[in-house]
N, C-alpha and C positions, 0 to 999 in steps of 0.2 A: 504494500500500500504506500502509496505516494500522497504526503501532506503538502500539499502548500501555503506555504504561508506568509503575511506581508501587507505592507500598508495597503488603503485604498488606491487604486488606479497604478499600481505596480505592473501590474502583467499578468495575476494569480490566474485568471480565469480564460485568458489569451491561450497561454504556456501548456495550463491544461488541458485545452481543447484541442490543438496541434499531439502535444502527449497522446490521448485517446484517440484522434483521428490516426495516429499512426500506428499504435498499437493495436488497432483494429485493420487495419491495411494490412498489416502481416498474420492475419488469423486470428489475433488473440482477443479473447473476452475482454473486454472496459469498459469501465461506465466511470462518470463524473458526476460528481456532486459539490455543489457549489453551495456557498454560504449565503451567496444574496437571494439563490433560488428557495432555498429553504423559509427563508424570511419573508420574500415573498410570497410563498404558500400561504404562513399563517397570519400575511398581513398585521393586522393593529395590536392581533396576539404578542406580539413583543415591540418593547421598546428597546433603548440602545444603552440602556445601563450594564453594569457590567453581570449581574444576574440574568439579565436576556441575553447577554453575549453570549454566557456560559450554557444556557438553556440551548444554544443554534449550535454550538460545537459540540453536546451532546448527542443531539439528535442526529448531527452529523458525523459522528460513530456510530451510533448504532447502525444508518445505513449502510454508511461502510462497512463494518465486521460484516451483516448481514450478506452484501451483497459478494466481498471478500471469500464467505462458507461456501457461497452457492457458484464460486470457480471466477469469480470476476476479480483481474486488474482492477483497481479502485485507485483513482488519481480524486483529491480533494482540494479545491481551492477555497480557504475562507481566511479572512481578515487572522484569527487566532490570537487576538494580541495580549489579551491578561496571562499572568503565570498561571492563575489558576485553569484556564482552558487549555493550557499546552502543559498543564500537568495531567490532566484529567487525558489530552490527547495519548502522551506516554506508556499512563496507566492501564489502557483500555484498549489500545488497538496493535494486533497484530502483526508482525513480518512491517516494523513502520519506518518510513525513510522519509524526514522532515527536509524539504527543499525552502530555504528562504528566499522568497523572491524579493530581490534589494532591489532599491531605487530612491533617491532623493525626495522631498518633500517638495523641491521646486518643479523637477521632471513632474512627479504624480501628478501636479495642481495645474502645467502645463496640457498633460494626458487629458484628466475629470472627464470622462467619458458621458457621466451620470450627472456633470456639474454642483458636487457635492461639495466640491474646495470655494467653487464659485457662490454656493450659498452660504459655507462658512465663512468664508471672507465679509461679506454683509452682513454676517451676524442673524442671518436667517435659522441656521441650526448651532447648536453649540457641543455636539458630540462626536465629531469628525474625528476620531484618531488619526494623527498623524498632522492635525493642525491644532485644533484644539486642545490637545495633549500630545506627548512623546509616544511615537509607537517606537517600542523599545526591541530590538533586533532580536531572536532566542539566542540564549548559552549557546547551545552546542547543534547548531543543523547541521545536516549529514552531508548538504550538499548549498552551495553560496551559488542563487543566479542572477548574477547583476543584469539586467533589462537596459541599463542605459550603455554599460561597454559591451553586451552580444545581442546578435540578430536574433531572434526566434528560433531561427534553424540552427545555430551554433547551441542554445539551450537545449533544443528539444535533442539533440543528438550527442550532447554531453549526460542529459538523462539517461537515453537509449544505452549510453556506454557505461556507466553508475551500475545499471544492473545486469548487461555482461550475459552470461550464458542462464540467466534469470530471468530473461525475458521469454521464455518458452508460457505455452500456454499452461495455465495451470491444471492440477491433475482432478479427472472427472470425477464424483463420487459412484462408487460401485452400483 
């Protein structure tokens, strides 16, 4: 299982998608599960505290483990930013390789896809990690993907090589 993790408008969900689309090009079971999508499922059901943070990275384990059992590659892109959800991440999920996707605060707010930086900036919202507050880098990722010094394809193919002769599909249940 592949974590990604990293401020908003980094690349998490970019990085991912290339990831999966290509792991699925050579046969192999993948699926993606995203943090924004989760959130947007359950709409107003969460706000952006760090209890509802921790509430979306749960749930986004459980899908993964689940989907992990039943023979699927599992690549995750979500924000992850409190200790307590990247400890909870640690604790709970299987076979895990934390890929930090880095990028500056000026790049991100540059990117703002969703113009999130652009509403923080007016003072529209005030829970934007990584503007608002310090989105603090993890201790120890397995893997560092800076998005402003490599193209997409130099990442997605430094992943590809990350796991080596482990990229085989995984094994079927009896």
């Amino acid at each position: 299982m592949l974590w990604l993790l990293g401020p908003t408008s980094a690349g998490k969900t970019t990085l991912a998608t290339r990831v999966v689309a290509d792991l699925r090009k050579e046969g192999i079971p993948a699926i993606l599960f995203d943090g924004d999508e989760v959130r947007d499922f359950f709409g107003a059901d969460f706000g952006f505290g760090a209890d509802n943070r921790l509430r979306v990275v749960s749930i986004l384990v459980h899908l993964a483990n689940k989907a992990a059992d039943a023979g699927f590659h599992v690549v995750v892109a979500a924000l992850t930013a409190g200790q307590d959800a990247r400890e909870h991440v640690r604790a709970h999920v299987r076979n895990l390789t934390i890929g930090y996707v880095a990028c500056s605060t000026q790049t991100c707010a540059q990117r703002d896809p969703k113009g999130l930086y652009g509403k923080a900036m007016r003072g529209e919202i005030d829970t934007l990690i990584g503007y608002n507050s310090t989105y603090q880098p993890p201790d120890r990722p397995d893997l560092v993907l800076d998005t402003e010094s490599h193209s997409l394809d130099e990442l997605a193919a430094r992943i590809a090589a990350s796991y080596g002769s482990g990229r085989r599909a995984a094994p079927q249940p009896d």
